[in-house]
C-alpha positions in Angstrom: 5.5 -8.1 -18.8 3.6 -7.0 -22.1 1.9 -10.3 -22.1 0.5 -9.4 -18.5 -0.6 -6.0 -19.3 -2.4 -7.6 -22.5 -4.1 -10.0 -20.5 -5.2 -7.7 -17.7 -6.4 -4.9 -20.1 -8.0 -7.1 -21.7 -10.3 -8.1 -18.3 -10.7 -4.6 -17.7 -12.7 -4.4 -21.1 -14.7 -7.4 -20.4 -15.7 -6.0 -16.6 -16.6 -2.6 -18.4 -18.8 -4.3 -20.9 -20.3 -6.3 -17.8 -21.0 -3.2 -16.0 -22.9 -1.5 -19.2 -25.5 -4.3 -19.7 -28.3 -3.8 -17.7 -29.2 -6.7 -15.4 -31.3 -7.5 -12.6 -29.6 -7.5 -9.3 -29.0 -11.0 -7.9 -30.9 -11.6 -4.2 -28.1 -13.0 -2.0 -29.5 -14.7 1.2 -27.8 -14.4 4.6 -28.3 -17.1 6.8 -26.9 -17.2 10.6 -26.6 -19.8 12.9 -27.7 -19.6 17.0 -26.5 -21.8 20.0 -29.6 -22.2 22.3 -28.9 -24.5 25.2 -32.5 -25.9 25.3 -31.7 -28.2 28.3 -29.1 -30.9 30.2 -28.8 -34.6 31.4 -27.4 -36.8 34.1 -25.2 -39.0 32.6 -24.8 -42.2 35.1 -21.9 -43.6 33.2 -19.9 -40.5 33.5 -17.3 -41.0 30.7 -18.1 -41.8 27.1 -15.0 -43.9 26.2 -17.0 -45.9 22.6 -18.9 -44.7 19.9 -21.6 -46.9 21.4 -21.4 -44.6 24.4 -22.0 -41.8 22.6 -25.2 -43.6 20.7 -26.2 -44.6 24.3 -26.6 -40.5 25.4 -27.7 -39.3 22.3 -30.5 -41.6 21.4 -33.1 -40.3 23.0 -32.3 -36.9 21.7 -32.4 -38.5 18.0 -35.3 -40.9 18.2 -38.5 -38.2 17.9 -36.6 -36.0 16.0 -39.0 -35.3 13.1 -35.7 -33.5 10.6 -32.0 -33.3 10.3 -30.5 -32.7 13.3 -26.5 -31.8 13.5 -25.0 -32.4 17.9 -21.7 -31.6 18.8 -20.4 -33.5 21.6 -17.3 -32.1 23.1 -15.6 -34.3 24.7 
């Protein structure tokens, strides 16, 4: 028990020394993430049942992209 009360008294000091020095605040950023529908397809096939499928509906989506883009597909 001693050994514990050492040890945290012993952080203590260390996050009071912390506190005393005088240091710029950090800048956190804050980021959030939207779900816009933009629009929706006809899919003729009706079922995606292969990966190749799933290329087959989403290519056209991916070939002008000009940056990353992330899709979810739920299935």
């Amino acid at each position: 028990m001693s050994k514990y009360q050492t040890i945290n008294h012993q952080q203590l000091e260390l996050l009071e020394r912390e506190v005393s020095t005088k240091q710029p605040a950090k800048r956190i950023n804050i980021v959030s993430l939207k779900l816009v529908r933009e629009s929706s397809v006809l899919y003729k096939e009706r079922q995606i049942k292969s990966p190749e499928d799933a290329y087959k509906l989403l290519k056209p989506f991916l070939v002008e992209a000009d940056r990353e883009l992330f899709v979810v597909v739920c299935l």
